[in-house]
C-alpha positions in Angstrom: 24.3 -23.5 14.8 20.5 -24.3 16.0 19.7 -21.0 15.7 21.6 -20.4 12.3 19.6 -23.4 10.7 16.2 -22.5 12.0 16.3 -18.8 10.5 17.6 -20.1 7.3 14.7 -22.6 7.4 12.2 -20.1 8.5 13.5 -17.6 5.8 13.7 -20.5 2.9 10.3 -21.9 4.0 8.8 -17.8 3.2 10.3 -17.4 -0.3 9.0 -20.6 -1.0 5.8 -20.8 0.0 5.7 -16.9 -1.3 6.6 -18.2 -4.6 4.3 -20.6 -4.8 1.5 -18.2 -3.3 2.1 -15.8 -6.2 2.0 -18.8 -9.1 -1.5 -19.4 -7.6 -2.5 -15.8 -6.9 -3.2 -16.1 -3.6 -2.1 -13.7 -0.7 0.8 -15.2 0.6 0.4 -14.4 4.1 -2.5 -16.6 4.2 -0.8 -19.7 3.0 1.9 -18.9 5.2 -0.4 -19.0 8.0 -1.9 -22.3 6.8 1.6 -23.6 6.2 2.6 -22.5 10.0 -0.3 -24.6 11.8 0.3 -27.4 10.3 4.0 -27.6 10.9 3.4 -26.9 14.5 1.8 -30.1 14.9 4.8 -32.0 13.4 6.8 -33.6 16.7 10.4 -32.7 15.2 9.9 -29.3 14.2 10.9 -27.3 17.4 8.5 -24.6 18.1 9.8 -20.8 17.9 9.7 -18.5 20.7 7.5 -15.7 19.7 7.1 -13.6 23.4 5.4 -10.0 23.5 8.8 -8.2 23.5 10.2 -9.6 20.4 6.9 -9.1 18.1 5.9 -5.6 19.7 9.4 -4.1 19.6 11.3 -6.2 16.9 9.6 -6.6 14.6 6.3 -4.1 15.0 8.2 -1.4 14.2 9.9 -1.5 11.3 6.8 -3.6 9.5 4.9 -0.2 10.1 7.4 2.3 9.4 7.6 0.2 5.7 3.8 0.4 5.5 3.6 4.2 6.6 6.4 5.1 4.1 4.6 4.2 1.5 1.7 5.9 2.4 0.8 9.4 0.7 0.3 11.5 3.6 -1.9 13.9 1.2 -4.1 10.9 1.0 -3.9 10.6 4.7 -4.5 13.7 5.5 -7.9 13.9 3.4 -9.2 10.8 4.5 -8.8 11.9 7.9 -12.4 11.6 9.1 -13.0 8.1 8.1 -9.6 7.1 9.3 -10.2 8.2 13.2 -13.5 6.9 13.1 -12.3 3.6 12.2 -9.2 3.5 14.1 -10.0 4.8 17.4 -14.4 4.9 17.4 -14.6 1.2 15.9 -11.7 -0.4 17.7 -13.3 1.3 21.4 -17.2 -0.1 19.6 -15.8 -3.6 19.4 -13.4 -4.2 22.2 -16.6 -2.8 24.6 -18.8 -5.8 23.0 -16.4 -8.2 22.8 -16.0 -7.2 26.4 -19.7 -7.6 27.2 -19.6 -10.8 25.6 -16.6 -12.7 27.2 -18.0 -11.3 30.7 -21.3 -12.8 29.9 -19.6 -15.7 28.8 -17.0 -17.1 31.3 -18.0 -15.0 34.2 -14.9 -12.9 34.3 -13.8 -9.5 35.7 -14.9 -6.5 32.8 -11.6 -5.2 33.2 -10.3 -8.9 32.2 -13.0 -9.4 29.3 -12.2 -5.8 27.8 -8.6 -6.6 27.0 -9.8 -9.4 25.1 -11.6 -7.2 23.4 -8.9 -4.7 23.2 -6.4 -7.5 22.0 -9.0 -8.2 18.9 -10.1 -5.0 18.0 -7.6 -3.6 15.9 -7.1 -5.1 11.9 -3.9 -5.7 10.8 -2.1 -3.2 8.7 -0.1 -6.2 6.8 -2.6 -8.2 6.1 -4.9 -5.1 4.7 -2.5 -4.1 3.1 -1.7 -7.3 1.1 -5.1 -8.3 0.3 -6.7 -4.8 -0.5 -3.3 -4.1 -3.1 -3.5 -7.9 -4.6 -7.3 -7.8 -5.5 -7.5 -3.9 -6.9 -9.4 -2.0 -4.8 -10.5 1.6 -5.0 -7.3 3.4 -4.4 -9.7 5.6 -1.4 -10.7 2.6 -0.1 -6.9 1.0 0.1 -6.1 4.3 2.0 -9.0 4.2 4.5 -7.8 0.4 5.2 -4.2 1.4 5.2 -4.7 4.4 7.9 -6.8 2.5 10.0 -4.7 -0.4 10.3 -1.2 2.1 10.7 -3.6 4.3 13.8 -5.6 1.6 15.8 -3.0 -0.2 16.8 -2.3 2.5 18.8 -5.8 2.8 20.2 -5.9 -0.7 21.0 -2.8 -0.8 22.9 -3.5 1.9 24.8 -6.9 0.3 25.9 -5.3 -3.0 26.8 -2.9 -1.0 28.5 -5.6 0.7 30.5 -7.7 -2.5 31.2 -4.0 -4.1 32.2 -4.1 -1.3 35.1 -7.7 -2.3 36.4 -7.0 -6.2 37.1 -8.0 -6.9 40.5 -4.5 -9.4 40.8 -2.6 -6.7 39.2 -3.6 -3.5 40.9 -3.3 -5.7 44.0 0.4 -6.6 43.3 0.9 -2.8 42.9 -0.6 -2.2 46.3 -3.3 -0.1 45.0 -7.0 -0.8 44.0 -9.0 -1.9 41.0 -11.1 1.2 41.9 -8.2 3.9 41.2 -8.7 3.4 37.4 -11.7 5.9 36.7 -12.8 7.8 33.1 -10.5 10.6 33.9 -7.0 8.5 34.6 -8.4 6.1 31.4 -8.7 9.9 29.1 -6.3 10.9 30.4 -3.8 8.0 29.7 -5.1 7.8 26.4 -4.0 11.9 25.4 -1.2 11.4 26.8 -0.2 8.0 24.9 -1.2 10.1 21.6 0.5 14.0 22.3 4.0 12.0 23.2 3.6 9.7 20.3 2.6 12.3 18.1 5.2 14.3 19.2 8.6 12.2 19.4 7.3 11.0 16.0 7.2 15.0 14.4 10.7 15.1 16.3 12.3 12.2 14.6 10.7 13.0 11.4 12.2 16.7 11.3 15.9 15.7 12.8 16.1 12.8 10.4 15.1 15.0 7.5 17.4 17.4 8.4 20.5 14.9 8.4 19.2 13.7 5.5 19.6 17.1 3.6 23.7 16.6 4.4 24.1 13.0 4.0 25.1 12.2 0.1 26.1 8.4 0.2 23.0 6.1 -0.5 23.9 3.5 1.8 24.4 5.8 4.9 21.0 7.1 4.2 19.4 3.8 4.2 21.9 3.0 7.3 20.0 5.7 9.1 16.5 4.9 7.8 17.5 1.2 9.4 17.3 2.6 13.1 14.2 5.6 12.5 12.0 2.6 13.6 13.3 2.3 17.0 14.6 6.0 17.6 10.6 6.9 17.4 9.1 3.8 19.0 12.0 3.1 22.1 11.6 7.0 23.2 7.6 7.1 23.3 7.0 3.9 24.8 9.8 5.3 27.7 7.7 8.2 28.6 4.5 6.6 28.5 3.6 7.7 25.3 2.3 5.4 21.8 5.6 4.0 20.2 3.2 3.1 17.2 2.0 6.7 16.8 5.5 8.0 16.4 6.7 5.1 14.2 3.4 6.0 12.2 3.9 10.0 11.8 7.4 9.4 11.2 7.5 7.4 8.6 4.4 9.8 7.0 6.7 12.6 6.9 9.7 11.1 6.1 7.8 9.5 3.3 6.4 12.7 2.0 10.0 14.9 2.6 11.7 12.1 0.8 11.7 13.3 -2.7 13.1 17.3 -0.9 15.9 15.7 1.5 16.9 12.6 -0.4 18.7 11.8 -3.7 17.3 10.0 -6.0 19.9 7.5 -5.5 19.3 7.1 -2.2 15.2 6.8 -3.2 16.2 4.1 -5.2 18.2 2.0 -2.1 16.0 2.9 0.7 13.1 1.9 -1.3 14.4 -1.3 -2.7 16.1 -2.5 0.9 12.5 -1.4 2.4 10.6 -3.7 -0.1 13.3 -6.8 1.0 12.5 -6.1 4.4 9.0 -5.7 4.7 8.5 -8.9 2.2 10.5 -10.7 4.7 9.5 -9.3 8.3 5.5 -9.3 7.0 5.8 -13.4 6.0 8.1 -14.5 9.0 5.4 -13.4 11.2 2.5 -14.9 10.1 4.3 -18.2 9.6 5.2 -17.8 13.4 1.9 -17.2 14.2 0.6 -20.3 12.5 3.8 -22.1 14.5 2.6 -21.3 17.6 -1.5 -23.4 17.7 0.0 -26.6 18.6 1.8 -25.0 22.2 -1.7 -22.9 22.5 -4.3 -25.3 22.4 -2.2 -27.7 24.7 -2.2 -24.3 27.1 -5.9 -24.5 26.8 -6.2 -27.9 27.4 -4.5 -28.1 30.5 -5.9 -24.3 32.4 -8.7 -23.8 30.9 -12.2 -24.0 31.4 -13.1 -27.2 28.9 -13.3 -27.2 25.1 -17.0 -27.0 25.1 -16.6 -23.3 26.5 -13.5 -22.7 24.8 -14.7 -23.7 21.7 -18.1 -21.4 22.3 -16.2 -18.1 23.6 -13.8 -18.7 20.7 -17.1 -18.6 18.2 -18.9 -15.8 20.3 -15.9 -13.5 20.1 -15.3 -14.1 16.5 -18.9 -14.0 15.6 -18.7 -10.6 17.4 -16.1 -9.1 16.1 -17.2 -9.6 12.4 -20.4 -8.6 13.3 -19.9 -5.7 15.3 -18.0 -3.7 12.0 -20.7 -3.3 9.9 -22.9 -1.8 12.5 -20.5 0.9 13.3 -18.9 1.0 9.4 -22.5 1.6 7.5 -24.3 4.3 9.7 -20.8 5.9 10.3 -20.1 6.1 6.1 -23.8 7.2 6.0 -23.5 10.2 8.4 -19.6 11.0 7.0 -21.7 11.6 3.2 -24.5 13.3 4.7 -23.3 15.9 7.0 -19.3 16.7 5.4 -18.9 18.8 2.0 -17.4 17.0 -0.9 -18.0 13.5 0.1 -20.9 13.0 -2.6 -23.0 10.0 -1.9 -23.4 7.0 0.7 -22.0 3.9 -1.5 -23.0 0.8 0.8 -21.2 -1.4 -1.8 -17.7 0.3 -0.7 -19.3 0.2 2.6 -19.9 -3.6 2.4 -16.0 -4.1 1.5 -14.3 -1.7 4.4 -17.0 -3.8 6.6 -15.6 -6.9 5.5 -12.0 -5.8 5.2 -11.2 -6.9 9.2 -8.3 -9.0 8.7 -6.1 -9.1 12.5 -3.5 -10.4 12.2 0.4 -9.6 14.3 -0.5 -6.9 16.5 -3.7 -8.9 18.1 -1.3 -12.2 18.8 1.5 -10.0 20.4 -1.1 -7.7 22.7 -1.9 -11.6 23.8 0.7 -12.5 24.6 1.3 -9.3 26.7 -1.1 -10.2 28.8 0.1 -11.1 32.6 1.1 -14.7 33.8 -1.5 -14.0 36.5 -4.6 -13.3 34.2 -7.8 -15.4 34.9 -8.3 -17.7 32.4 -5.0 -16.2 30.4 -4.7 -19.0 27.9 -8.6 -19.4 27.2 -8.4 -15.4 26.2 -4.6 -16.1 24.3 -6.5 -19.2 22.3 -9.5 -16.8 21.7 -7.4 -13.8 20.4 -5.4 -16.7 17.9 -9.0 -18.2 17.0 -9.9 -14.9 15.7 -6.7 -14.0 13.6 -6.4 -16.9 12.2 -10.3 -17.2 11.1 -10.4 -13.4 9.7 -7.4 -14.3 7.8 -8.7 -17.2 6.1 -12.5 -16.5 6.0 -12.2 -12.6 5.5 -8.9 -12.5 3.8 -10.0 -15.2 1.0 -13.6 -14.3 0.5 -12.8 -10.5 0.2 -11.7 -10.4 -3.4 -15.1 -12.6 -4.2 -17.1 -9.9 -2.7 -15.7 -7.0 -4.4 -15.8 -9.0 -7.7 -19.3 -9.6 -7.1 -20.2 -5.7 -6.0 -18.5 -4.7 -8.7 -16.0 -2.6 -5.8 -12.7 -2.2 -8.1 -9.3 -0.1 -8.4 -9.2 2.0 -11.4 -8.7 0.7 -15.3 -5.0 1.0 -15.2 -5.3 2.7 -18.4 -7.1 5.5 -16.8 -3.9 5.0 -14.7 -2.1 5.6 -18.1 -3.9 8.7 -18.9 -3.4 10.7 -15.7 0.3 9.6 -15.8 0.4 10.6 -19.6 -1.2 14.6 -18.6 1.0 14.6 -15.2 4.4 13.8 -17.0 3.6 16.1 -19.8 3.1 18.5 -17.2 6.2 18.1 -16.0 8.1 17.6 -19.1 6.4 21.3 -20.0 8.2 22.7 -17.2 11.4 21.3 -18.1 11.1 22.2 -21.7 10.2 25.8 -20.6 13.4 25.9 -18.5 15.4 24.8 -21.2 14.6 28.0 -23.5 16.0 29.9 -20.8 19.3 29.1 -21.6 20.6 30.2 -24.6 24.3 29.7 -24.2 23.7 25.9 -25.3 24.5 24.4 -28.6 21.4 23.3 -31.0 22.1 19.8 -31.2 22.2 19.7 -27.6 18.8 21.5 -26.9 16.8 19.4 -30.3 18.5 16.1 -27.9 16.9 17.1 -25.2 13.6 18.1 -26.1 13.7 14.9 -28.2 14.3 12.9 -25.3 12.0 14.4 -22.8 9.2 14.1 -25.5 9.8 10.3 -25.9 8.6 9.8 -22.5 5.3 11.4 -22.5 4.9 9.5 -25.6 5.7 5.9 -24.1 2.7 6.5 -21.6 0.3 7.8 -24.5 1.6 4.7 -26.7 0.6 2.4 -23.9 -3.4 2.8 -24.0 -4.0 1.2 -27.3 -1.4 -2.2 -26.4 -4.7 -3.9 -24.2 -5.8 -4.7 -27.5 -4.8 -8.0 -29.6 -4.9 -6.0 -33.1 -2.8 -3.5 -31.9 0.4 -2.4 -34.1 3.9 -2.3 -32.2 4.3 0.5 -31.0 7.7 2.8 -31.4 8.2 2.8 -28.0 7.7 -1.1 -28.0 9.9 -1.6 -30.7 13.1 0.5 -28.9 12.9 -1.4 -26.0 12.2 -4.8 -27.8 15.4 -4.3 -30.2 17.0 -2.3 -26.9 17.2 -5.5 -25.1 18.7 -7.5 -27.7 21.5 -4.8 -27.7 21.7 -4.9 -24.0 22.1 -9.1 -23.8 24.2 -8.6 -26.8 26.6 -5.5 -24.6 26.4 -7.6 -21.5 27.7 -10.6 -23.1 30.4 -8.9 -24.2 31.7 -7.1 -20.5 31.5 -10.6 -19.4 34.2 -11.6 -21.9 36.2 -8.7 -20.8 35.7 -9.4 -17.3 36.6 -13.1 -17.2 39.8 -11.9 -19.8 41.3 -10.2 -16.7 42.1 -6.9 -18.9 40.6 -4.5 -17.1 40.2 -3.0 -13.6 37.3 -4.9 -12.3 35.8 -1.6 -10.4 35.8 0.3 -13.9 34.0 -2.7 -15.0 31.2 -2.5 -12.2 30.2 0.8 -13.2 29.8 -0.3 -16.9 27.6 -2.9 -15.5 25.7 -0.4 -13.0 24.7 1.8 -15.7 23.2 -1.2 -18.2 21.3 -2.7 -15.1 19.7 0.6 -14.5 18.8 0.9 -17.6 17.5 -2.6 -18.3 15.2 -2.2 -14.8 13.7 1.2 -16.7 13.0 -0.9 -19.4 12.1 -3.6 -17.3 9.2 -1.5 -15.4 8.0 0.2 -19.0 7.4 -3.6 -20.0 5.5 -4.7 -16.5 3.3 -1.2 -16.9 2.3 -1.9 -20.3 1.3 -5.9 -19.6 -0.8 -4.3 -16.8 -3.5 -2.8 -18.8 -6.6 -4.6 -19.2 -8.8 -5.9 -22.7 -11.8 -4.1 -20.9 -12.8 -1.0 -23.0 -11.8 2.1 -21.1 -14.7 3.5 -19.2 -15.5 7.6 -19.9 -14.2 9.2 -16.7 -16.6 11.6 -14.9 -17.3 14.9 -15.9 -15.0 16.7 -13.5 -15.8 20.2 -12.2 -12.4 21.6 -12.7 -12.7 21.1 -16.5 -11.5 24.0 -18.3 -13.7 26.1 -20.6 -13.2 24.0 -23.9 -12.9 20.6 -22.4 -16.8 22.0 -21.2 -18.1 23.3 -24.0 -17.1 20.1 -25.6 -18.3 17.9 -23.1 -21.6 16.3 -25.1 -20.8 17.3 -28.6 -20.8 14.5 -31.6 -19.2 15.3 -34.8 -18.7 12.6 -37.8 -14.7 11.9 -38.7 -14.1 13.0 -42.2 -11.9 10.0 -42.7 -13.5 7.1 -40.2 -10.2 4.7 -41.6 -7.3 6.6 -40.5 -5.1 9.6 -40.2 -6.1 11.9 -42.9 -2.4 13.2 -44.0 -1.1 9.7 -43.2 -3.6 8.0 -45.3 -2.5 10.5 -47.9 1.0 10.4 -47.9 1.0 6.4 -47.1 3.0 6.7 -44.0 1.6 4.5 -40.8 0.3 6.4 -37.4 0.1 4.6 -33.8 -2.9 5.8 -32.2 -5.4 8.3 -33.6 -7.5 11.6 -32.4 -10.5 13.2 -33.9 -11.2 16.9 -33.8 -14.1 17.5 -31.9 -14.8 20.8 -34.2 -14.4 19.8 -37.5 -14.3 16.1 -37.4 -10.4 15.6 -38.5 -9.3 12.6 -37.7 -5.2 12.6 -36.8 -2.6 11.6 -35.2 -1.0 10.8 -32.0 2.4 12.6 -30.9 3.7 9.0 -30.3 3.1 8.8 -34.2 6.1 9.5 -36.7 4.2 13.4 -37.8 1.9 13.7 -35.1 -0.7 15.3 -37.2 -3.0 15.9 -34.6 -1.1 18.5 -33.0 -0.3 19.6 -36.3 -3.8 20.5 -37.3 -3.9 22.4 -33.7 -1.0 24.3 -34.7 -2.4 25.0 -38.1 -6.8 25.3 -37.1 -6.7 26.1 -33.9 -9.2 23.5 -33.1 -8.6 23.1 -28.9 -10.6 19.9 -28.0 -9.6 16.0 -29.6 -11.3 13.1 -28.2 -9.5 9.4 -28.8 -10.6 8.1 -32.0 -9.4 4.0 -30.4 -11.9 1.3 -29.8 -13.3 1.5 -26.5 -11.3 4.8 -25.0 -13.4 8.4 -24.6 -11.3 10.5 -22.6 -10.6 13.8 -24.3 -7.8 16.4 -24.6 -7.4 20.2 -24.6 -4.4 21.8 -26.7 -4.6 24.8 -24.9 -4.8 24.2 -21.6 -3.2 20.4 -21.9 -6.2 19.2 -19.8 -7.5 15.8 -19.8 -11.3 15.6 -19.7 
């Protein structure tokens, strides 16, 4: 019963504070944090057990198979350069100063002061994650932060694995000698850690995707994606080899195979009970970590050296390691822009932000803790390693959305979100639409349904660029799903009659109410998209070099709108458009498909005019009929 009551107070005490966090805006692992030093020092509260074994193979795994899931593996994979330099070149750069500072410092072994350094080098994937996504930044930056966070664990473990083997006390014990752990055995340890890893991750990654191609039922899919964790991470950490690594590449690949071996039922589960578990996992742990101050410091108090030294090798070594990433992130960004194709040039404002982005955070407490009873000075280096992850947390982690405010370092409008959603589902709907004229043996009315259907999507996305401004008019998608949701409430209300009337078989029932709750979620989403965009004018995107030849000759050119107050036709005829497009050739002004005659791809059909630009305040992307490109 103990142990009932403390999880549901743990669990309660995270969806509140979590709620409260998200009232104020505020990253919720950081209040959280807050939340869990202070209730350490409370005499009633009973502090939880938090050992080595239960963060590094409880709950480690599954908090980055959730992160890597959700990681685009194309991104990934072109970000590749930046991502090893940061997650293996910085994390070796800081753990070898850290190391040459706590040696200087308290007089220690190297091999002792570079696992402190090993045990701080490596940021935290949560915490990244939740602070880079929260404030907006640059979706290449989010990735850089994201893949260095999911890979450096590994490198860091590794390392403290290595400088584990070269204690004096603990080669000792093993009846060998400090003196057997050379360059060759540490390389050779660490390629070894990253070809098993690697590897049992590819293995899972292709068996599970092949099971996945002949399971059906949603919830024995997400059944199976419960234990992927731990059939990558328990097989590689048995031979030796990076458990993280194979968690990481096999959550990539099963991330990026999902939409080929899964249904899109069991998308939907796998990604909703992911999201539940992650929200939940993530926050536990850095309440836990606040939880466990009070039982460190008293540690500290009793073995170690004196607060005055504890207190200055608790500054050096964070001083160190905040320092220490900008001198390897800005000459290392420099020299990636300089010397690889396609990179264009060195920004040192994103530079300043990935510099600055050093949040640690569960990995650094648990490698801690792994350290051996017998370490010299093994709660100084514990209270040092906490020190840290709780100061990047707060000083980093609250002063990093300031900094890219002030730099001017953010994510993109999400209106120019809009627009490449607009071009990418018209793209798709295009292909659908094209295979529908393949099949001829189809009734009419069942073809015009279809086409009418699949060109009301495309036009919710166009409709949703002009709703960021106060004047604008409803929209006709805004309208459905306004007066949709009455009818919804209204429908609901009455299955509930029926249901508490007894009348029916209550399984029939469910499914009535399954298909108006998945329908009432798309709405749901369309509504939370559209409340997302901005009153900032839409910035002109860059000329791209993959424009096609019209979108190019068009690029620069100015032409007057023949009627500067509307729709031409619609100001004619008296009927009402949405959004409006002038014709970069003869200056017609239209328009939009989302409108009832979508004149603008009328005068298309009937000029042959290729190139409109947006004729709304404060939007100048453009768009080619022919080649349905957006420039």
């Amino acid at each position: 019963m103990r142990t009932a009551g403390a999880i549901v107070a743990i669990i309660g005490t995270v969806i509140l504070v979590a709620g409260f966090a998200q009232r104020l805006r505020v990253a919720a692992p950081l209040v959280l944090l807050v939340v869990g030093v202070a209730v350490s020092y409370v005499p009633f509260i009973p502090e939880p057990e938090l050992s080595s074994e239960v963060v590094l193979v409880g709950l480690l795994p599954p908090l980055l198979y959730a992160a890597a899931i959700r990681t685009s593996l194309v991104d990934f994979r072109a970000n590749w350069f930046p991502i090893l330099g940061l997650s293996v070149g910085l994390v070796l750069f800081t753990a070898g100063g850290v190391g040459l500072v706590t040696y200087w410092l308290l007089g220690m072994p190297f091999a002792v002061a570079f696992a402190l350094g090993a045990i701080v080098a490596p940021p935290d994937a949560v915490a990244a994650t939740a602070v880079a996504r929260r404030i907006g930044l640059p979706r290449r930056i989010v990735t850089i932060l994201e893949g260095e966070s999911l890979v450096n664990d590994a490198t860091a473990l590794v390392s403290l694995r290595t400088a584990i083997a070269a204690f004096p006390l603990a080669a000792a014990a093993a009846g060998g000698h400090a003196s057997d752990v050379t360059l060759g055995s540490v390389a050779l340890d660490f390629t070894r850690a990253v070809v098993l890893g690697v590897g049992f991750g590819v293995l899972v990654g292709v068996v599970i995707a092949y099971v996945r191609r002949k399971v059906t039922e949603s919830a024995i899919d997400t059944s199976i994606s419960f234990i992927v964790p731990y059939l990558a991470y328990l097989p590689a950490e048995h031979y030796h080899g990076s458990g993280v690594l194979a968690v990481v590449v096999a959550g990539l690949l099963l991330g990026h195979k999902s939409p080929i071996v899964q249904n899109a039922s069991s998308r939907v589960s796998e990604r909703i009970n992911w999201s539940t578990i992650q929200f939940i996992l993530e926050n536990v742990v850095f309440l836990m970590l606040g939880m466990q101050m009070r039982r460190l410091v008293s540690d500290a108090n009793e073995t170690g050296p004196g607060w005055g030294t504890i207190v200055w090798t608790c500054l050096a070594v964070l001083a160190t390691v905040i320092i220490l990433r900008p001198i390897w992130v800005f000459p290392f960004k420099w020299l990636q822009h300089r010397f690889m194709e396609g990179e264009g040039k060195f920004h040192p404002k994103a530079a300043a932000v990935i510099s600055w982005a050093g949040m640690r955070g569960v990995v650094t407490l648990a490698a801690a803790f792994a350290l051996p009873p017998n370490t010299p000075q093994r709660s100084t280096l514990v209270l040092a390693a906490m020190a840290v992850t709780v100061s990047t947390l707060l000083l980093q982690g609250l002063s990093l959305p300031w900094l890219a405010k002030t730099l001017g370092v953010r994510g993109p409008d999400p209106r120019e979100d809009a627009l490449q959603e607009a071009t990418i589902l018209q793209s798709s709907v295009a292909a659908g639409l094209k295979a529908l004229e393949d099949h001829d043996d189809v009734e009419g009315d069942i073809i015009e349904t279809l086409r009418r259907r699949a060109e009301n999507r495309t036009n919710i996305v166009w409709e949703r660029l002009g709703q960021g401004r106060a004047d604008a008019v409803e929209t006709p998608s805004a309208t459905y799903r306004r007066v949709r949701m009455i009818m919804l409430d209204a429908e609901r209300a009455e299955l509930l009659r029926i249901r508490d009337a007894g009348t029916v078989d209550q399984e029939v029932l469910g499914h009535v109410f399954a298909q108006l709750d998945i329908e009432e979620s798309m709405l749901d989403r369309i509504e939370e998209r559209s409340d997302e965009l901005r009153e900032d004018p839409l910035l002109p995107p860059e000329r791209g070099e993959d424009e096609c030849e019209h979108l190019a000759a068009h690029h620069d050119r100015f032409v007057a709108p023949t009627s500067p107050h509307g729709c031409e036709e619609c100001l004619r005829d008296g009927t009402t458009w949405v959004h409006l497009r002038l014709c970069l050739d003869c200056g017609h002004v239209g328009c939009c498909d989302s409108s009832p005659h979508k004149h603008a791809s009328a005068h298309f059909r009937e000029d042959g005019h290729p190139v409109m630009r947006s004729f709304e305040p404060g939007e100048s992307w453009r768009w080619c009929f022919v080649d349905e490109q957006l420039g």
